[in-house]
C-alpha positions in Angstrom: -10.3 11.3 -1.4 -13.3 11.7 0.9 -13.6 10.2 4.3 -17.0 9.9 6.2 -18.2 8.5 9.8 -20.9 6.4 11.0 -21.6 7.1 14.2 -22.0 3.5 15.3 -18.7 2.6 14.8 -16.2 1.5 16.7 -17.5 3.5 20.2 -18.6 0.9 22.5 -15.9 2.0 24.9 -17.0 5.3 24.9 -21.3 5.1 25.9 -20.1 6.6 29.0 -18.3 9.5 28.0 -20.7 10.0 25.2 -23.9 10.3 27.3 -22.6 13.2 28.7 -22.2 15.1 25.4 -24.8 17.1 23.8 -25.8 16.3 20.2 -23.5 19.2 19.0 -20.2 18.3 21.3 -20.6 15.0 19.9 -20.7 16.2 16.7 -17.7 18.4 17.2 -15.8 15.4 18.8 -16.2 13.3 15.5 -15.4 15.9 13.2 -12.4 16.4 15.2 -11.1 12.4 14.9 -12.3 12.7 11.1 -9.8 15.4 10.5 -7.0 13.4 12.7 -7.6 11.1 10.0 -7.5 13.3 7.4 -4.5 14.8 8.3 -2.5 11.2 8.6 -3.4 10.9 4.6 -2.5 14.1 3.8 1.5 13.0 5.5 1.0 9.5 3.5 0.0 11.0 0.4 3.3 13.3 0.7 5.3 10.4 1.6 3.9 8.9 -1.5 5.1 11.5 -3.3 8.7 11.5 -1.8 8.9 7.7 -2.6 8.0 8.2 -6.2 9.5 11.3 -7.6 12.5 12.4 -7.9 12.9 15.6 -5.4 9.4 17.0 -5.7 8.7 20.8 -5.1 7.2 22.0 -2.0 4.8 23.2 -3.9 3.3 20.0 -5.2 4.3 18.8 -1.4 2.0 21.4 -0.1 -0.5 21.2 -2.9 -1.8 18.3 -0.7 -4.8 20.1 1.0 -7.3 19.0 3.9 -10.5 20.5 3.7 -12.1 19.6 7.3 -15.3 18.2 8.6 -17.5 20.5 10.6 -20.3 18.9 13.4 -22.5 20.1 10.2 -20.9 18.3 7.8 -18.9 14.8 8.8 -16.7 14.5 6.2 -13.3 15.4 5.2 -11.6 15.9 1.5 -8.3 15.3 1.0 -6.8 16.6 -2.3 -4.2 18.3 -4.5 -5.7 21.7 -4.7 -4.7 24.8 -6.8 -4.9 27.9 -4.9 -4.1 30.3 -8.0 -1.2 31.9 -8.9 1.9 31.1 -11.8 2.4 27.5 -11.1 0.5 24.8 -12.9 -2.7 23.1 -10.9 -1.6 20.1 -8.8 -4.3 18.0 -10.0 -3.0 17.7 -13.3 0.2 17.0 -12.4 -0.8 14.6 -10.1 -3.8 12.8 -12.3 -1.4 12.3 -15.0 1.4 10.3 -12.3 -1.7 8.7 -11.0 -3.2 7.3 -14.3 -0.4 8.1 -16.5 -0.7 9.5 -20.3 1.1 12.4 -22.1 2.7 15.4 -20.2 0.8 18.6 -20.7 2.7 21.4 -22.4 4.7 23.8 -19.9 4.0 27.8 -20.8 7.2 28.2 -21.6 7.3 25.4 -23.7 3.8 26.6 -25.5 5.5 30.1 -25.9 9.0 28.4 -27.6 6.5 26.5 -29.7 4.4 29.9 -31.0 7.2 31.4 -32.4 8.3 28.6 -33.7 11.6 28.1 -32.2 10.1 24.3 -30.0 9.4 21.9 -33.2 6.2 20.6 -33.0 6.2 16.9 -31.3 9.0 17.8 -28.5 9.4 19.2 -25.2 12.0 20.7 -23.0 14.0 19.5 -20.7 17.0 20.6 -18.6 20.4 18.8 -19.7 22.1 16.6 -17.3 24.6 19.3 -16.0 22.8 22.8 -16.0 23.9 26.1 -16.8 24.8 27.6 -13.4 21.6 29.8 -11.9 19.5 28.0 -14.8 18.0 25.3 -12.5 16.2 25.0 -9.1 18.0 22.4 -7.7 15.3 19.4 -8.4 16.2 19.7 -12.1 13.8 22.0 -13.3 14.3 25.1 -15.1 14.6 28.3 -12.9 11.4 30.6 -13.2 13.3 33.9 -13.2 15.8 31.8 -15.4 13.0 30.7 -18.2 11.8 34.3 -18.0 15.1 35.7 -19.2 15.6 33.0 -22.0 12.0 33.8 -23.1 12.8 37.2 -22.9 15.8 36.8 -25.1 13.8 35.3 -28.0 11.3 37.6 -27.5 8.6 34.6 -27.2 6.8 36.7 -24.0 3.5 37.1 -25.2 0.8 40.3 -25.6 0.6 41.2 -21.9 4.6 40.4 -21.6 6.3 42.3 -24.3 7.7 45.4 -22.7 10.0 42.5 -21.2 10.9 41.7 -24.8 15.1 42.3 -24.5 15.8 45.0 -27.1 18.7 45.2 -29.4 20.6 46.6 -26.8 20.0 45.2 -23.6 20.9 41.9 -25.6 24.8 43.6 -26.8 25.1 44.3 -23.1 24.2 40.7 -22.4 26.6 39.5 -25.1 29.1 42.2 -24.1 28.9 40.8 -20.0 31.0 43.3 -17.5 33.4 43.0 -14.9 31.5 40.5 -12.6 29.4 38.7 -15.3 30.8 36.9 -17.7 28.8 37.7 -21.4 26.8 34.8 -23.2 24.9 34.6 -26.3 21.8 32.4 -26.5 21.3 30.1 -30.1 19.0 27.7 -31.3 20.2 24.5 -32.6 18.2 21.5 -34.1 20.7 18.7 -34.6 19.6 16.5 -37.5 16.2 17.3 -37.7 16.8 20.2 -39.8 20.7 20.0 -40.4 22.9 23.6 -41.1 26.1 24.9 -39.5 24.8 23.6 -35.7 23.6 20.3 -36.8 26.9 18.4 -34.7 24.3 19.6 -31.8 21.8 18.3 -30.3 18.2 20.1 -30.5 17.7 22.6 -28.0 18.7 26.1 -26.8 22.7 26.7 -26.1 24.6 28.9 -24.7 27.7 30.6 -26.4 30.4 32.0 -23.7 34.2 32.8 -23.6 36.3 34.4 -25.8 34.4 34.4 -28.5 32.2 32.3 -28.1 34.5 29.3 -28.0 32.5 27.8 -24.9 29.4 25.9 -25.7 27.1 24.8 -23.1 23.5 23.1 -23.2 20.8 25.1 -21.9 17.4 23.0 -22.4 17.5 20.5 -24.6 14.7 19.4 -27.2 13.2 16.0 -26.6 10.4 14.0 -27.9 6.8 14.4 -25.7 6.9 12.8 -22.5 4.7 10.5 -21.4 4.2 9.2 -17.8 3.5 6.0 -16.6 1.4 5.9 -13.1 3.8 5.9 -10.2 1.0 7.4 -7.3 -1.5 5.6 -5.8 -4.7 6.6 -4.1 -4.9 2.9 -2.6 -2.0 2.8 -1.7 -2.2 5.8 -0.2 -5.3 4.7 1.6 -3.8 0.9 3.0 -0.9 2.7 4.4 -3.2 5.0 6.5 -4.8 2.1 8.1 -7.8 4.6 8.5 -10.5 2.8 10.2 -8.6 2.1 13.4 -7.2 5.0 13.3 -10.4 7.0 12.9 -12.3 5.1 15.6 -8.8 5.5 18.7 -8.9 9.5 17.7 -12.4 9.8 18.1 -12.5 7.5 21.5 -9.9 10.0 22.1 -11.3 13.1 21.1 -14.4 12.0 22.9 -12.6 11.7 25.9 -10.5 14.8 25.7 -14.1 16.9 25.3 -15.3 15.5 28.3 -12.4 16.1 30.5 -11.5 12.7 31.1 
C-alpha cells in the first residue's frame, strides 16, 4: 500500500503557518504527517490480522513494515516485508490470506516429502492436543522441536546432515534417563497404505512408557490446505480513514515546525 500527498490539500487553515516555512521545512512537515499516516495503517493492518487469525506470530505481526517519506520523496509504503533469515516471507503468507489459493509447502514439510516419509498430496499439521514442548503455543510446530524430529528421520538435507541422529544418539533417546522420559518416533499412514499401524491415523507418533504402551500424535498427515481470503487491503484502508487523518497531522506537524 502506497500513500502519496498533494500539496493543495486540505491546508487552508494553515497559509499562515506555511508562509513562514522554506520549501524544504515544508517538505519535511508533509513527509512527517504522511508517515503519521502511515504508521495508523501499519496498527490497522495488525489489528486486521488479530481479527482474522487465530493467534498470529509476532513475526508476521511485525512483518508489517513502514518505509517512510522523505521531503525528497512524499510517499510512504506500507507492507509485509521479509528481512532475511529462517522464517518464510510475509508476503506470501499474507498474499495467499489476502486472495486465497493453496498453502505453500513448509521446509519441513518439503524435507518429510523427499525422503518420502510426507505422501505426496498432504501436509502437516499439529494434532489438537500437542506433544508437550512440540508446539509454540499458537499451534504451530516448535522450530527446535521440527529440527529434532527431522533429525530423527534423518530428512536434514546436504548442508544439515552432521545433525543426522546416529544409531546411538537415537538408543539414548529411546533409552530416556532419570529426568526425561524415552520416546521412540514412527510413521504411520492409516488407510492409505494399511499394515500393523493402519488403526492410526496418518502422521508421525510418538511411542512412550513402558514399552512403548503410550501412543501419542505428533503431526498429523492431512490433505493440502487451501485458504480462503480472510485480509483485506480495503478494509484495511476504510478503517484508517486516511485522508482526514493525513490532512489534521500535517496541519499539525506544520504547526509544531513552526513553533506555534
Amino acid at each position: 500500500m502506497r500513500l502519496t500527498m498533494t500539496f493543495d490539500s486540505g491546508l487552508a487553515s494553515v497559509q499562515r503557518q506555511l508562509a513562514k516555512l522554506s520549501s524544504q521545512q515544508a517538505k519535511q512537515a508533509y513527509a512527517e504527517g504522511l508517515n503519521d499516516g502511515g504508521f495508523r495503517v501499519r496498527r490497522e493492518w495488525q489489528r486486521e490480522m488479530n481479527d482474522q487469525f487465530d493467534r498470529p506470530t509476532a513475526y508476521i505481526l511485525k512483518s508489517v513494515y513502514v518505509r517512510k517519506a522523505k521531503p525528497d520523496r512524499l510517499s510512504v509504503d506500507i507492507e509485509p516485508t521479509y528481512f532475511g533469515g529462517k522464517g518464510v516471507d510475509p508476503q506470501k503468507i499474507l498474499q495467499a490470506q489476502e486472495f486465497g489459493g493453496p498453502r505453500r509447502d513448509k521446509r519441513s514439510e518439503m524435507a518429510l516429502r523427499r525422503i518420502g516419509i510426507l505422501p505426496a498430496g498432504y501436509q502437516t499439521a499439529m494434532p489438537a492436543t500437542p506433544v508437550p514442548g512440540s508446539d509454540d503455543g499458537r499451534g504451530n510446530a516448535r522450530g527446535s522441536f521440527l529440527v529434532r524430529l527431522l533429525s530423527y528421520f534423518q530428512a536434514l538435507g546436504e548442508q544439515g546432515y552432521r545433525a543426522n541422529m546416529t544409531d546411538r544418539s537415537k538408543a539414548r533417546l529411546h533409552k530416556g534417563t532419570k529426568g526425561r522420559e524415552g520416546v521412540r518416533f514412527f510413521v504411520a499412514y492409516g488407510r492409505l497404505r494399511g499394515g500393523p499401524t493402519r488403526h492410526l491415523a496418518p502422521g508421525i507418533w510418538a511411542a512412550t512408557g513402558t514399552q512403548g504402551v503410550i501412543v501419542r500424535p505428533v503431526l498429523m498427515f492431512v490433505r493440502n490446505a487451501t485458504y480462503e481470503a480472510r485480509i483485506s487491503r480495503e478494509r484495511v484502508a476504510d478503517r484508517a480513514d486516511l485522508q482526514p487523518y493525513i490532512e489534521r497531522r500535517i496541519r499539525f506537524r506544520i504547526r509544531q515546525m513552526v513553533g506555534e
